[in-house]
N, C-alpha and C positions, 0 to 999 in steps of 0.2 A: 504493500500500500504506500510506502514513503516513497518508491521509484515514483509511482504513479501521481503523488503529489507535487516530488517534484519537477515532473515534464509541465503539469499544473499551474503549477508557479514560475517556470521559466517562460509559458506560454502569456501570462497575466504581465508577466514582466515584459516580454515585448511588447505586448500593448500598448499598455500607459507609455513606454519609450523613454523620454528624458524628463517625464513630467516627474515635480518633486513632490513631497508631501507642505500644503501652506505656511503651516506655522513648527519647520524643520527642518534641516537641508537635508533630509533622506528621501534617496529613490520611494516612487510612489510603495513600490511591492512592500515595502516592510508595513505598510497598515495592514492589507488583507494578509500578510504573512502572521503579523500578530495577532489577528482576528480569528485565524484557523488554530491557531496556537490555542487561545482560550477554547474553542470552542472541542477540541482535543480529550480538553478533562472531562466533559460529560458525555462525546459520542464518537464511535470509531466509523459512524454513516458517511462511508466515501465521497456522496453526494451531496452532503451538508456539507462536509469539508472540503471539496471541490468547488461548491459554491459560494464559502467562505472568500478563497483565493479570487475568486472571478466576480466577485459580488460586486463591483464596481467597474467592472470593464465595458457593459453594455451603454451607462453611463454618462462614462467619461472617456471613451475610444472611440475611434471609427470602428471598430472589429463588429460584426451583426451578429445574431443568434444564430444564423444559420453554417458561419463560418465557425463561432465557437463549439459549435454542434459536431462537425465535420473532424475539428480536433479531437473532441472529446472521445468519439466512435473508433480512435484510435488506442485510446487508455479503457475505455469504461462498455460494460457491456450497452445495449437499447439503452432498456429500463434505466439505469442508471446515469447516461447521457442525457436523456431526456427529463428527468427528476432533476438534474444539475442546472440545467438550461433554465427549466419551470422557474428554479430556485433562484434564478438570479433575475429573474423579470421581475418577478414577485419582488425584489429587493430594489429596482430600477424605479428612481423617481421619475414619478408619470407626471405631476402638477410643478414642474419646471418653468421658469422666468422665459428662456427663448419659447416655451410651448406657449403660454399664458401669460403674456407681455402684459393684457390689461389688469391682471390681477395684484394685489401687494403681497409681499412676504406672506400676512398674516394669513390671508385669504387660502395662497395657495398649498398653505402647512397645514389648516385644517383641514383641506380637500386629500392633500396626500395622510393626514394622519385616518381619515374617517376610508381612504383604502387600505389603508395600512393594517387597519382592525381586521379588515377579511381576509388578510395572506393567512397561508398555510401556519403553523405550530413548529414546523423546521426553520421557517423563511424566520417567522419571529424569537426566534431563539438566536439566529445569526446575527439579526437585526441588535437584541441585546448586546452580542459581542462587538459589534459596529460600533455603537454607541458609546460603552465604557472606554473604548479607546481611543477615542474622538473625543470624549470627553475630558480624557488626561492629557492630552496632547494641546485642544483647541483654549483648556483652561490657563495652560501654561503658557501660550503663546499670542494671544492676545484677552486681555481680560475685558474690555467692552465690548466685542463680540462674543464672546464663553458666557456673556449672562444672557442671553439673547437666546442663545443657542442650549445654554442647559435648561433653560424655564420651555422650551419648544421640546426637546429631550425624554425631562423627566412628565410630560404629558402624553409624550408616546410612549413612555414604559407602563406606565399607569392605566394607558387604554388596552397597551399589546398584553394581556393574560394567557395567551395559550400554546408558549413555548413553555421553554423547561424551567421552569418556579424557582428554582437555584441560582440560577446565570441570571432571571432577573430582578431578584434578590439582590445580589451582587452589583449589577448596574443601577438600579436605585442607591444604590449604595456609594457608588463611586460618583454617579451625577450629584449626589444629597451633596458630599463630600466636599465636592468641587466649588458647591453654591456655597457654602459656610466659608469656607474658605476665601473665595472672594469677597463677601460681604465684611470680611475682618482686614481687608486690604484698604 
């Protein structure tokens, strides 16, 4: 499984290219690499963890579904190609600024959070590991956007219930974390 990961992740890594992570001078890959990392300790689901690594490529790449599909048929049987793909759409912000120019922030975050309720229980379980480490990262790095962004956050953990109750546990925990923290800044 770790070969298979890491074709994975060298694939995800070309993607994103030279793009860095915002508020870090790290190649994009080490976020979805850490992302899969947490997500590790609670499931050995090649598909969850394959989607971990890719969960933002559809996103933020030119690469399509069809072409990640294509790769994937090469590591993953059908079913699990296809679960991976599922998985990363489902994780794909659909209520985007280029998509929905006339809409504000606030508008198009509650439109993406009330889809967000209906993704899968795998997809939301990723979605936690997303988050806590976005949240460690974006708090560190700039602090008047990180209140912005963990008050937007901790209202998607809070709606998303039906991953895995531990991880996000844990993410409430690191976004709570995050906000106390700045407010003592």
């Amino acid at each position: 499984m770790n070969n298979i990961l890491q074709h994975i992740t060298e694939f995800a890594d070309r993607a994103h290219g030279e793009q860095l992570r915002k508020y870090a001078p790290d190649r994009y890959i080490v976020h979805p690499i850490r992302v899969m990392e947490t997500l590790k300790i609670y499931t050995s689901d090649i598909s969850v963890l394959a989607a971990a690594l890719l969960h933002d490529v559809l996103e933020d790449t030119p690469v399509t579904a069809g072409e990640m599909r294509k790769f994937l048929n090469i590591y993953l049987n059908e079913d699990e190609t296809e679960r991976t793909v599922d998985l990363v759409i489902e994780l794909t912000d659909v209520y985007i600024k280029k998509n929905y120019p006339l809409l504000n922030r606030r508008t198009r975050k509650e439109k993406e959070l009330q889809r967000l309720i209906r993704i899968s229980p795998d997809a939301q379980t990723i979605k936690y590991a997303d988050i806590m480490d976005n949240a460690q990262e974006i708090s560190a790095g700039d602090g008047d956007f990180a209140r912005v962004y963990l008050r937007e956050v901790r209202q998607i953990l809070l709606k998303l219930n039906r991953g895995n109750s531990e991880l996000r546990e844990k993410a409430l925990m690191v976004v709570d974390a995050a906000l106390v923290a700045l407010k003592s800044k």
